[in-house]
N, CA, C and O atoms as CSV, one atom per row, in Angstrom:
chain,resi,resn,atom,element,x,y,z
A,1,UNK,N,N,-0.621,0.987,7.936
A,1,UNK,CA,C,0.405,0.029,7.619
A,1,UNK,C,C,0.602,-0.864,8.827
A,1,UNK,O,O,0.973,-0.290,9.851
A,2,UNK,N,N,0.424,-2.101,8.875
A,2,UNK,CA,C,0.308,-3.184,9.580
A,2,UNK,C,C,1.770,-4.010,9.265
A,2,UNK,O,O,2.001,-4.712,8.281
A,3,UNK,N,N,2.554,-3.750,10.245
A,3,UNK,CA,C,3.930,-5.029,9.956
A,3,UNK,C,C,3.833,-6.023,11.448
A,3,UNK,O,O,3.004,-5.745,12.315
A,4,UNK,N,N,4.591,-6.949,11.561
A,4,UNK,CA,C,4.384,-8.126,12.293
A,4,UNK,C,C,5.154,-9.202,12.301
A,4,UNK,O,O,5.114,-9.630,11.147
A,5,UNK,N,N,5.911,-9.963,13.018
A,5,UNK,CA,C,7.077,-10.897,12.991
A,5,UNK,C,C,6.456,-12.105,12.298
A,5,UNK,O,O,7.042,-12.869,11.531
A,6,UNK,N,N,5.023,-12.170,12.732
A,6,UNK,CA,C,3.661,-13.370,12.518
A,6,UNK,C,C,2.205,-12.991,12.960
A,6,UNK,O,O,1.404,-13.332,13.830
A,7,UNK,N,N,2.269,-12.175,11.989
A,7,UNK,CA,C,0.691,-11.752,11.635
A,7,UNK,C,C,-0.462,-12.541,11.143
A,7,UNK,O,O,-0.541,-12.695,9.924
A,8,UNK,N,N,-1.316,-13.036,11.862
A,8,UNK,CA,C,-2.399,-14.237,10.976
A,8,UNK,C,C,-3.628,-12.551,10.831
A,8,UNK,O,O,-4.350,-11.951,11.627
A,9,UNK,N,N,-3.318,-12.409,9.584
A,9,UNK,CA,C,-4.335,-11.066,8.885
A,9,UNK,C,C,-5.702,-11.349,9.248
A,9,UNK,O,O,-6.523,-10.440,9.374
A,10,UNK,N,N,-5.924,-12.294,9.383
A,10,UNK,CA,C,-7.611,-12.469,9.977
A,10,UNK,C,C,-7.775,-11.962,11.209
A,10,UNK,O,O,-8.889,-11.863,11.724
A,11,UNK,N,N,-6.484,-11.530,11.890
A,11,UNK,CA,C,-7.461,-11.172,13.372
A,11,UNK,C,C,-6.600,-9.833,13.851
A,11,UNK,O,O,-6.263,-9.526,14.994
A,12,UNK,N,N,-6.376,-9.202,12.716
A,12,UNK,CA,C,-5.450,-8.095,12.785
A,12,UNK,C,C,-6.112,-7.134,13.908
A,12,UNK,O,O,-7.338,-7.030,13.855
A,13,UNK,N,N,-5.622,-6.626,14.629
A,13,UNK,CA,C,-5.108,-5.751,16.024
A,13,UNK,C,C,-4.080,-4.671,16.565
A,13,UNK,O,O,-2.899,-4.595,16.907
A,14,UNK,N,N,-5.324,-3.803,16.432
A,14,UNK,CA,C,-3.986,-2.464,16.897
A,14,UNK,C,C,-2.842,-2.606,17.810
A,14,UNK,O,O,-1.708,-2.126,17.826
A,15,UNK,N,N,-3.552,-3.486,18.631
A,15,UNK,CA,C,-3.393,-3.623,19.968
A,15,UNK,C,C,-2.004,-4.263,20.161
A,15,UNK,O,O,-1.479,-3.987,21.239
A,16,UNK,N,N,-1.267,-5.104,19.292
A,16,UNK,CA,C,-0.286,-5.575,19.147
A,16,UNK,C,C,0.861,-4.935,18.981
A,16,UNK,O,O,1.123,-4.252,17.992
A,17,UNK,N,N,1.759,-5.161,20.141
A,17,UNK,CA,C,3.137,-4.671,20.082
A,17,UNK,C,C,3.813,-4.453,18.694
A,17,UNK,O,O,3.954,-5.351,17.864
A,18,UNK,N,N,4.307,-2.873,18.497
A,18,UNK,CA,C,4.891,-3.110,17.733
A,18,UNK,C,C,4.329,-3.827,16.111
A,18,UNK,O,O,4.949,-4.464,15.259
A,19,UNK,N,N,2.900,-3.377,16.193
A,19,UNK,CA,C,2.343,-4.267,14.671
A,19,UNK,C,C,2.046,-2.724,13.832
A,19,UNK,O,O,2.363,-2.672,12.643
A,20,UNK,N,N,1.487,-1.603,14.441
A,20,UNK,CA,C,0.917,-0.818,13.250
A,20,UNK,C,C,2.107,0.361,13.652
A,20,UNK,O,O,2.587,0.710,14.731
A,21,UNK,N,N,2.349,0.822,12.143
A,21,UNK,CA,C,3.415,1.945,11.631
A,21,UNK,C,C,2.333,3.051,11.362
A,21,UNK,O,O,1.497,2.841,10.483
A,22,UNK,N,N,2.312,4.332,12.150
A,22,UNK,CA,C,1.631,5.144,11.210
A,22,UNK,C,C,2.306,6.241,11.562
A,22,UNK,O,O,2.322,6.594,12.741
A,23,UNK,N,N,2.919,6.893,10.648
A,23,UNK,CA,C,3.731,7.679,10.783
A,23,UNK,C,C,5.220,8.096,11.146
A,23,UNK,O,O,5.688,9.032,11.793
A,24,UNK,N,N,5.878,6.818,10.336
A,24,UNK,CA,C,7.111,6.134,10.700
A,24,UNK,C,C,8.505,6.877,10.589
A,24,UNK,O,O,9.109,6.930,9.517
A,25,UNK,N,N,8.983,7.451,11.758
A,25,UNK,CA,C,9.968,8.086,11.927
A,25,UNK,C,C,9.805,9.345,11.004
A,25,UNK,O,O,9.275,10.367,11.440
A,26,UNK,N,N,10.334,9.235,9.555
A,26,UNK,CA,C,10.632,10.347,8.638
A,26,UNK,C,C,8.942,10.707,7.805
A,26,UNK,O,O,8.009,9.904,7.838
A,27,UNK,N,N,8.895,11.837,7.230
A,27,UNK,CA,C,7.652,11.796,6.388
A,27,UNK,C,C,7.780,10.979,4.789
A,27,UNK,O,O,8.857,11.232,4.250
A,28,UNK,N,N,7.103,10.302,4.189
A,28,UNK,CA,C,7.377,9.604,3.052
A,28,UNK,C,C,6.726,10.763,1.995
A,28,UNK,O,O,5.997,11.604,2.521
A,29,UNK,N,N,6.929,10.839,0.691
A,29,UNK,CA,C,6.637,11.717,0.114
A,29,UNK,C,C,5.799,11.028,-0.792
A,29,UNK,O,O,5.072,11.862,-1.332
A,30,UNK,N,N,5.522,9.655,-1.289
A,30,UNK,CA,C,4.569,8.655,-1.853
A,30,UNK,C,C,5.441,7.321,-1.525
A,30,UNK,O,O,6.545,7.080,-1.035
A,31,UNK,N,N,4.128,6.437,-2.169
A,31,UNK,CA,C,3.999,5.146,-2.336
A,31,UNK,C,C,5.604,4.898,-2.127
A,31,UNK,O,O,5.964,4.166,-1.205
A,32,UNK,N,N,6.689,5.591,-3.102
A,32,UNK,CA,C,7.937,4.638,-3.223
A,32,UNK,C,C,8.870,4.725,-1.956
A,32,UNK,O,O,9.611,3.892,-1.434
A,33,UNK,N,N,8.547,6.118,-1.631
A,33,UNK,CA,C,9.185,6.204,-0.112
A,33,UNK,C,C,8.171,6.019,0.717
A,33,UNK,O,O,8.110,6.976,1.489
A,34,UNK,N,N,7.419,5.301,0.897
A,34,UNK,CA,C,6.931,4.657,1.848
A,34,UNK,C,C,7.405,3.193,1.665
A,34,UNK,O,O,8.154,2.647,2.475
A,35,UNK,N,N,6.918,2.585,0.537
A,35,UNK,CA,C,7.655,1.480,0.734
A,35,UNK,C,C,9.297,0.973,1.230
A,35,UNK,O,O,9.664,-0.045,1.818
A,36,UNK,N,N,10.241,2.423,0.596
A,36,UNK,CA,C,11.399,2.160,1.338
A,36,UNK,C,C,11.668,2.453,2.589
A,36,UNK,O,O,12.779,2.203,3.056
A,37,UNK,N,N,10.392,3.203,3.536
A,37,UNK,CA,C,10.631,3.502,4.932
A,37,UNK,C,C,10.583,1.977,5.369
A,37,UNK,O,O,11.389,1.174,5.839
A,38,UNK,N,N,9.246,1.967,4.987
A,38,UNK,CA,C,8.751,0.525,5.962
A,38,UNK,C,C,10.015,-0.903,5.875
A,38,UNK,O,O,10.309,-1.720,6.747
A,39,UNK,N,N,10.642,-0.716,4.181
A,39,UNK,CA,C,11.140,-1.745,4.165
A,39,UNK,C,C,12.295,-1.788,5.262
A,39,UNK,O,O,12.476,-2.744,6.016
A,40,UNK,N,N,13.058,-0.604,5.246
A,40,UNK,CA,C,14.085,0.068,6.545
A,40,UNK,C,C,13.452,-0.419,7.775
A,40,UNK,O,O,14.307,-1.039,8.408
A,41,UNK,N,N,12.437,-0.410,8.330
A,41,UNK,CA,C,11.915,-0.623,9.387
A,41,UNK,C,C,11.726,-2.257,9.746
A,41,UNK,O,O,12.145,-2.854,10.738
A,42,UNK,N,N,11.047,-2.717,8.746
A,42,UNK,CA,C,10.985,-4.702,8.568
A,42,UNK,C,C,12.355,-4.738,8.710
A,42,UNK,O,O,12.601,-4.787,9.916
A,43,UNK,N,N,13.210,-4.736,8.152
A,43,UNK,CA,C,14.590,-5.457,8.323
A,43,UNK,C,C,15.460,-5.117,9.515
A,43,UNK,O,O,16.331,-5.904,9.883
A,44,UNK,N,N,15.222,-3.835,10.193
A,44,UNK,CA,C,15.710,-3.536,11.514
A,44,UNK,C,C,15.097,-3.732,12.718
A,44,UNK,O,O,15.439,-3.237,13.792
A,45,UNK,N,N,13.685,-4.867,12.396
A,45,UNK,CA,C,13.260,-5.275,13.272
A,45,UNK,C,C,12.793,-6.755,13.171
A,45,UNK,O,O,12.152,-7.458,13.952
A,46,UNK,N,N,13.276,-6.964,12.075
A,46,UNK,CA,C,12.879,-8.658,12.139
A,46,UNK,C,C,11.251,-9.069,11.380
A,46,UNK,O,O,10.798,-10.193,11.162
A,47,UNK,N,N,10.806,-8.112,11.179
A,47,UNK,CA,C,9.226,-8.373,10.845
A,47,UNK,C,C,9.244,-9.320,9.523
A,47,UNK,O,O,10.002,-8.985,8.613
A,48,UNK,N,N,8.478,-10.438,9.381
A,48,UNK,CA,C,8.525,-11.023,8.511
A,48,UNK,C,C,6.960,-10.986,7.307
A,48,UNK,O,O,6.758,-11.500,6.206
A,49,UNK,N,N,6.338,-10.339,7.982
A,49,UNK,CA,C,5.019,-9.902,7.189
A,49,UNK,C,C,4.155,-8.507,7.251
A,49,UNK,O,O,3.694,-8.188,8.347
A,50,UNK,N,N,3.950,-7.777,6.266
A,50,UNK,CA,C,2.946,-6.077,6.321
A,50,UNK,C,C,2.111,-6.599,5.531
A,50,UNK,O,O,2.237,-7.463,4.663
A,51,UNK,N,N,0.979,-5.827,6.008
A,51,UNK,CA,C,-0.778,-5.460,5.840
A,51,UNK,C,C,-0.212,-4.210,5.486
A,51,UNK,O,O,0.389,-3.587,6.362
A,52,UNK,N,N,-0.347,-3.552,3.872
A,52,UNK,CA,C,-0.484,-2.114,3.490
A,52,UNK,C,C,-2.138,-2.037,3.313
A,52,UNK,O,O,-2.749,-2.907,2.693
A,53,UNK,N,N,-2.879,-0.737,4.014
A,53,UNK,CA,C,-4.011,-0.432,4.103
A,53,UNK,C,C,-4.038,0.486,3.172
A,53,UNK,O,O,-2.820,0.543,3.346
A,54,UNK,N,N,-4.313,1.578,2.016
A,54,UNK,CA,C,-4.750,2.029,1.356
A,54,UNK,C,C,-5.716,2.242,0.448
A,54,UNK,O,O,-6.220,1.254,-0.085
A,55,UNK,N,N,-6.161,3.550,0.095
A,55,UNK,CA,C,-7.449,4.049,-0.789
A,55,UNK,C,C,-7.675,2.613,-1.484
A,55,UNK,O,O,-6.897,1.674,-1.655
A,56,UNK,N,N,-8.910,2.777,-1.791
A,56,UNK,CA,C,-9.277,1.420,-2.882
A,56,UNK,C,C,-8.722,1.565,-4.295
A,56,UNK,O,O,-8.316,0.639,-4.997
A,57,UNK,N,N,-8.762,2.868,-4.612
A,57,UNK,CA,C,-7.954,3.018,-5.980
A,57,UNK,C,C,-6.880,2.958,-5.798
A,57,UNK,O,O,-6.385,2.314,-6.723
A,58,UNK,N,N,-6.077,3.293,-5.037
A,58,UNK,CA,C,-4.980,2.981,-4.962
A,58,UNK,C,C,-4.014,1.752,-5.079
A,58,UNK,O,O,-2.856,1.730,-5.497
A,59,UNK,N,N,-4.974,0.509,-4.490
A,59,UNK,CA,C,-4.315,-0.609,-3.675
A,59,UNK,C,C,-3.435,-1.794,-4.495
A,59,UNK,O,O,-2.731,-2.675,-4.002
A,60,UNK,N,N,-3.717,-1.515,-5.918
A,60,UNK,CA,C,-3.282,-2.029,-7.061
A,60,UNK,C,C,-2.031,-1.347,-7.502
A,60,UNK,O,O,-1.338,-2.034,-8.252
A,61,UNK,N,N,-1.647,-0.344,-7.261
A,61,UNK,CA,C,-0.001,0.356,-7.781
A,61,UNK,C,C,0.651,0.035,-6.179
A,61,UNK,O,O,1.771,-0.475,-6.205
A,62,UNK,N,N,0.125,0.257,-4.967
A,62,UNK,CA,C,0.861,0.316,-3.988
A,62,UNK,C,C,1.569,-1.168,-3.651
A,62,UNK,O,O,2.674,-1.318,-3.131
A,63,UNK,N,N,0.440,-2.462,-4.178
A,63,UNK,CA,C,0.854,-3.972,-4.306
A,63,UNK,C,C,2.243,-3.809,-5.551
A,63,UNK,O,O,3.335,-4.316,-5.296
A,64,UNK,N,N,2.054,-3.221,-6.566
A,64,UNK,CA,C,3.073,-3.696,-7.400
A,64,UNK,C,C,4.409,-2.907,-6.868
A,64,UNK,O,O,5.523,-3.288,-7.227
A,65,UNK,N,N,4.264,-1.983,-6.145
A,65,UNK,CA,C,5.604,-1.202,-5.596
A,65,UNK,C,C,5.947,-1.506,-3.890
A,65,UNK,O,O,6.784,-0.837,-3.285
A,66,UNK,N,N,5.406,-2.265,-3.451
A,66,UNK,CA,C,5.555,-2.738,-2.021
A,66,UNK,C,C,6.201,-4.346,-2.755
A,66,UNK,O,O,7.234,-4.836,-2.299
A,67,UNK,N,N,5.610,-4.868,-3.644
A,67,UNK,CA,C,6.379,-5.819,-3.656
A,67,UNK,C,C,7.570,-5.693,-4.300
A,67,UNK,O,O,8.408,-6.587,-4.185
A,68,UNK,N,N,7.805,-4.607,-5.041
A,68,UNK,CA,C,9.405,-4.684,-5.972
A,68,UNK,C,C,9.907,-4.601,-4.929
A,68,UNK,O,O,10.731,-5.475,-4.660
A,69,UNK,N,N,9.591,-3.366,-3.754
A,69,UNK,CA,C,10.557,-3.096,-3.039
A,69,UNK,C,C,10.625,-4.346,-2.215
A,69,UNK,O,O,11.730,-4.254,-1.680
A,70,UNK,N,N,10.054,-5.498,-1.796
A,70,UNK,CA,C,10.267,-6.308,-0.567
A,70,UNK,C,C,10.897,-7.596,-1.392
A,70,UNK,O,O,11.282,-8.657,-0.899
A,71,UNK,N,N,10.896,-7.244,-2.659
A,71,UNK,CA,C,11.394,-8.813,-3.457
A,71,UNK,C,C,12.417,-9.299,-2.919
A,71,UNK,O,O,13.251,-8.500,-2.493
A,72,UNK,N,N,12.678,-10.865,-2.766
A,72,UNK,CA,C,14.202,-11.216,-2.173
A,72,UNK,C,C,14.346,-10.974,-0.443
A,72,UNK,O,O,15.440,-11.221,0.066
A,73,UNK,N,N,13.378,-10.559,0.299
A,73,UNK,CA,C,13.443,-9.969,1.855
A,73,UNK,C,C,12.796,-11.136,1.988
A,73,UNK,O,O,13.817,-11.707,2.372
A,74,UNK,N,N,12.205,-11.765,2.002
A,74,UNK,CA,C,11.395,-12.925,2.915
A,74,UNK,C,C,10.030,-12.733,3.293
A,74,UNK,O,O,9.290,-13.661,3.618
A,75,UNK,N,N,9.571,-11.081,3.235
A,75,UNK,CA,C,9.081,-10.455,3.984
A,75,UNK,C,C,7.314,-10.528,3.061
A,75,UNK,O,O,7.074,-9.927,2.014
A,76,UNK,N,N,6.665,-11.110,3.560
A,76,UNK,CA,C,5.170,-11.484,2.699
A,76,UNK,C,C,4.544,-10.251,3.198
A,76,UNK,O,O,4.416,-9.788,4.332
A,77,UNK,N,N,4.100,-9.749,1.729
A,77,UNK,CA,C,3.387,-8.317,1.225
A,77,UNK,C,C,1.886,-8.978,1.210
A,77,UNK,O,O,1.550,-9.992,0.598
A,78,UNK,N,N,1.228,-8.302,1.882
A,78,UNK,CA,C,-0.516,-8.053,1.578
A,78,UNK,C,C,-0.855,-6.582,1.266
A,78,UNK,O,O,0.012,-5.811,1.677
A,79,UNK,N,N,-1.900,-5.997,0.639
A,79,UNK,CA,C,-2.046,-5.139,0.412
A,79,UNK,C,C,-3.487,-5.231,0.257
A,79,UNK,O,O,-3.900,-5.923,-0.674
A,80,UNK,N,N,-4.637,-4.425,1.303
A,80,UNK,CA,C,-5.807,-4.357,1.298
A,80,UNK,C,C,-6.355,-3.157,1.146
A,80,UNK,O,O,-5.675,-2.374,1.809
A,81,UNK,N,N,-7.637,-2.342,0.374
A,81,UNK,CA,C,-8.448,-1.569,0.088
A,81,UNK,C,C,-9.025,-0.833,1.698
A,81,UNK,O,O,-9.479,-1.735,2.403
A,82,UNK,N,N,-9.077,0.151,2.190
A,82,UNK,CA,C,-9.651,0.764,3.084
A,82,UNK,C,C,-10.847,0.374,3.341
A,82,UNK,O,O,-11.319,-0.041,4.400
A,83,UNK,N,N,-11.497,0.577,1.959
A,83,UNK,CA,C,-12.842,0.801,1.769
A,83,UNK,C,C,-13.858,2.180,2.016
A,83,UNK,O,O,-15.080,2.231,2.158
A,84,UNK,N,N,-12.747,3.345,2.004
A,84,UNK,CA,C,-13.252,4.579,2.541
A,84,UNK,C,C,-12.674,5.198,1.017
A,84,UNK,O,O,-11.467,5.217,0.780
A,85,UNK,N,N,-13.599,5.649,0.124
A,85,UNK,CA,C,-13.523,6.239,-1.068
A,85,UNK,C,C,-13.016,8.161,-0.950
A,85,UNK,O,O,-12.652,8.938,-1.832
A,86,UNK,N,N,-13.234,8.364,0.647
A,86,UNK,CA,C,-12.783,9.803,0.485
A,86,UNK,C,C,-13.180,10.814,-0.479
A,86,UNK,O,O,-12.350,11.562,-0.996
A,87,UNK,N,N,-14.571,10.867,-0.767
A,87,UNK,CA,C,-15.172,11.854,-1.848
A,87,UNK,C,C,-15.489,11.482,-2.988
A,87,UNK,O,O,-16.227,11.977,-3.839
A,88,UNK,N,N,-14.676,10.259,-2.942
A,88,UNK,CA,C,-14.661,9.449,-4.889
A,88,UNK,C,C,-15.735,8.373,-4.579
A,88,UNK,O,O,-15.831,7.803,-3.492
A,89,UNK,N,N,-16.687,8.117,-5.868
A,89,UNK,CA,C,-17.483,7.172,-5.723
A,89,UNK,C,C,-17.493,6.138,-5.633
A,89,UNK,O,O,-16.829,6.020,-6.663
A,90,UNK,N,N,-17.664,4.981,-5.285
A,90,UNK,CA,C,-17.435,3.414,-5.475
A,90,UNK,C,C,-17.203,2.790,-6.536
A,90,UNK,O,O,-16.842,3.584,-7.405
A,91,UNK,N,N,-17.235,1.721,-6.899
A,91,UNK,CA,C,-17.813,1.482,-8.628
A,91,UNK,C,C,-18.483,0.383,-8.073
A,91,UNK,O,O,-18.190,-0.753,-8.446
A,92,UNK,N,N,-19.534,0.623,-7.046
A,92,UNK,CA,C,-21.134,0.225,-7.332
A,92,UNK,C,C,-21.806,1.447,-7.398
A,92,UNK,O,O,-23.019,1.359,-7.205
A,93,UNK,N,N,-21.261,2.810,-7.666
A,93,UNK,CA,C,-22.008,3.378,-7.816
A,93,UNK,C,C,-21.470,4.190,-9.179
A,93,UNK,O,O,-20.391,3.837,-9.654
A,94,UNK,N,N,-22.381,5.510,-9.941
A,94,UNK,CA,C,-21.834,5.690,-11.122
A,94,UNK,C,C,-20.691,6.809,-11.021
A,94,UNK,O,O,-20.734,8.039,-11.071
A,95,UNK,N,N,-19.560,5.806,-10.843
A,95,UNK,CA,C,-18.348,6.667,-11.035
A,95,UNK,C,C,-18.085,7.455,-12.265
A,95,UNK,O,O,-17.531,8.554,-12.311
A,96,UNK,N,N,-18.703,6.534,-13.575
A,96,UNK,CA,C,-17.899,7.454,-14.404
A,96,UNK,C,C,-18.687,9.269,-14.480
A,96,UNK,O,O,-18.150,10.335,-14.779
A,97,UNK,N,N,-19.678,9.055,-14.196
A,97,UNK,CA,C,-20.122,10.380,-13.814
A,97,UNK,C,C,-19.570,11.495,-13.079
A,97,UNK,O,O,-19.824,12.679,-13.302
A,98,UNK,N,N,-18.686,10.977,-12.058
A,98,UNK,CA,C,-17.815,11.786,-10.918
A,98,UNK,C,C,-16.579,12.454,-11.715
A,98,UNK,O,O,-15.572,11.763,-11.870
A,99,UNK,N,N,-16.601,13.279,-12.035
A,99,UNK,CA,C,-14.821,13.799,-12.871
A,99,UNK,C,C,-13.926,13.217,-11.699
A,99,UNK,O,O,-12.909,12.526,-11.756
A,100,UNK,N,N,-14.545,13.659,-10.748
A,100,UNK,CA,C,-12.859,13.746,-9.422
A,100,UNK,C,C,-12.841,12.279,-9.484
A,100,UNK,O,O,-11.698,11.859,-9.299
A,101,UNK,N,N,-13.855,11.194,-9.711
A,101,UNK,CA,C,-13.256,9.740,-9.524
A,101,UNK,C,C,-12.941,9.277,-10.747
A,101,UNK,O,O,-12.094,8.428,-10.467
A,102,UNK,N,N,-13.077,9.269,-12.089
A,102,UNK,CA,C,-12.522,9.534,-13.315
A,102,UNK,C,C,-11.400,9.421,-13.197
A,102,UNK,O,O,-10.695,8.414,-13.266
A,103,UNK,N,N,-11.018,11.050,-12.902
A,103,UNK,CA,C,-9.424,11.582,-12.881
A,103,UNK,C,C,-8.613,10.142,-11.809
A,103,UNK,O,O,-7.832,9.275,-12.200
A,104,UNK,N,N,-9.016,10.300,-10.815
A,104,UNK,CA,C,-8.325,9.580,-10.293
A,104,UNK,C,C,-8.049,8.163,-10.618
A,104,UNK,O,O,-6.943,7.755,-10.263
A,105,UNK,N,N,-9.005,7.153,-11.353
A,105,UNK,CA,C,-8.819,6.219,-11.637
A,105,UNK,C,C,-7.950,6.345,-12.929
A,105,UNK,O,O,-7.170,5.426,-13.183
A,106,UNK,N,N,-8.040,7.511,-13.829
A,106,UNK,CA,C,-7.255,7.348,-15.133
A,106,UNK,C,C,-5.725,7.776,-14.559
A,106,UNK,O,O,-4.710,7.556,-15.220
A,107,UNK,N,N,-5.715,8.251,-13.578
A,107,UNK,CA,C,-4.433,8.047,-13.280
A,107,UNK,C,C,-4.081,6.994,-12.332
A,107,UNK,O,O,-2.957,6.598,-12.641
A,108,UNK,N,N,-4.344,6.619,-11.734
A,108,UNK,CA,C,-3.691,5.314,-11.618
A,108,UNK,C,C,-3.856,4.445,-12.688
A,108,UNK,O,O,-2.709,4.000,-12.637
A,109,UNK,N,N,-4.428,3.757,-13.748
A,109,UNK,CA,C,-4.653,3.049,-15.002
A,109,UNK,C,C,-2.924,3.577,-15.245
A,109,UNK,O,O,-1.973,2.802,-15.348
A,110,UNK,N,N,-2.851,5.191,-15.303
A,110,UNK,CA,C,-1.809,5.490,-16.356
A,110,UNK,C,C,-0.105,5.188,-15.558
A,110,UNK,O,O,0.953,4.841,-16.084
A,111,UNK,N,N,-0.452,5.503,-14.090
A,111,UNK,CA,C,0.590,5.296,-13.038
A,111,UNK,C,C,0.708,3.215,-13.002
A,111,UNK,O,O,1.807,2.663,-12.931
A,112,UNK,N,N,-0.148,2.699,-13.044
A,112,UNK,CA,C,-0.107,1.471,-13.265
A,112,UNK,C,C,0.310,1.230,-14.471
A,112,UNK,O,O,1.308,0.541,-14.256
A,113,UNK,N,N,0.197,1.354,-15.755
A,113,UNK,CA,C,0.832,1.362,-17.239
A,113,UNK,C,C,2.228,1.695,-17.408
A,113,UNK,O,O,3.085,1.160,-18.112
A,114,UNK,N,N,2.280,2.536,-16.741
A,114,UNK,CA,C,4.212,3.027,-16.788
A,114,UNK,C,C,4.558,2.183,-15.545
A,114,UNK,O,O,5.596,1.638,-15.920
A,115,UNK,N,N,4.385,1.862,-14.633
A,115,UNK,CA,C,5.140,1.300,-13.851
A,115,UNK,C,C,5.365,-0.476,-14.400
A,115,UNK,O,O,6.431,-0.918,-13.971
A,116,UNK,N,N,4.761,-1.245,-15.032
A,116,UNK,CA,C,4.379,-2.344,-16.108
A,116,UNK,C,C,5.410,-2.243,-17.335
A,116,UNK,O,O,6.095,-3.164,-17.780
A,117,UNK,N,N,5.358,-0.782,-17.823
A,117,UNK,CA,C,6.565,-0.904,-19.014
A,117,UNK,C,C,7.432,-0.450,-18.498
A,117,UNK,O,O,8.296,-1.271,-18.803
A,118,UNK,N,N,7.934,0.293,-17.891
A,118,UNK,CA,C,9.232,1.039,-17.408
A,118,UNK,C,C,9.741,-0.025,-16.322
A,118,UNK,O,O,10.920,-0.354,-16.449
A,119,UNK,N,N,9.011,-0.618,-15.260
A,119,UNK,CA,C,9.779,-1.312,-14.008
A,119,UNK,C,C,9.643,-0.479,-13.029
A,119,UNK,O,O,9.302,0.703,-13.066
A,120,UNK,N,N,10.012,-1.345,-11.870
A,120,UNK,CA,C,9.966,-0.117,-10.524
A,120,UNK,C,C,11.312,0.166,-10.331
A,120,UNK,O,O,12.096,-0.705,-10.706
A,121,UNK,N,N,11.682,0.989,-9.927
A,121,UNK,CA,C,13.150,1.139,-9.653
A,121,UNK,C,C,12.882,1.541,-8.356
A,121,UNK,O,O,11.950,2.183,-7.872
A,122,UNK,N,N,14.196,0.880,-7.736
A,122,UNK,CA,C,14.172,1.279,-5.987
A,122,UNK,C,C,14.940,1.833,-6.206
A,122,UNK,O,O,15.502,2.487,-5.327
């Protein structure tokens, strides 16, 4: 997780004061309390832009729940793919063959579907 007062994402850097969160104060238990740590953290420090780094399957539910939570803050959400599949296959390669990458994509499909009809609730 990458936050930043003025982050130009093209030349992103550890190295920067105060830019990467990993492991921010409390433990988050998912996506929704993470997004409400970080958002706690942007507003008590002024940050006006985060880089969320997550799984590639992932990076599509964590965009729609990083932004409910930052709606109305000022605060410009990016949300980029790792690119480290962690055991699960790519989809240049034959995922649907993989159960474990299957499973995981049909649940996010299904975690993405309810969050679409139901709403996010902070």
């Amino acid at each position: 997780m990458i936050c930043s007062r003025s982050l130009d994402y093209r030349r992103v850097a550890p190295q920067q004061p105060h830019a990467l969160i990993n492991g921010y104060a409390k433990s988050p238990v998912n996506t929704f309390s993470d997004a409400t740590l970080v958002a706690h953290y942007c507003s008590k420090h002024g940050v006006d832009s985060i880089l969320v780094i997550t799984d590639p399957y992932h990076s599509r539910r964590a965009l729609i729940i990083f932004e409910a939570e930052f709606e109305g803050t000022g605060v410009e959400v990016s949300v980029v793919n790792s690119e480290d599949y962690v055991g699960k296959l790519s989809p240049y390669e034959k995922w649907w063959q993989d159960n474990r990458t299957v499973k995981v994509i049909w649940g996010e499909i299904s975690r993405i579907f309810f969050l679409r009809v139901k709403g996010v609730d902070h």
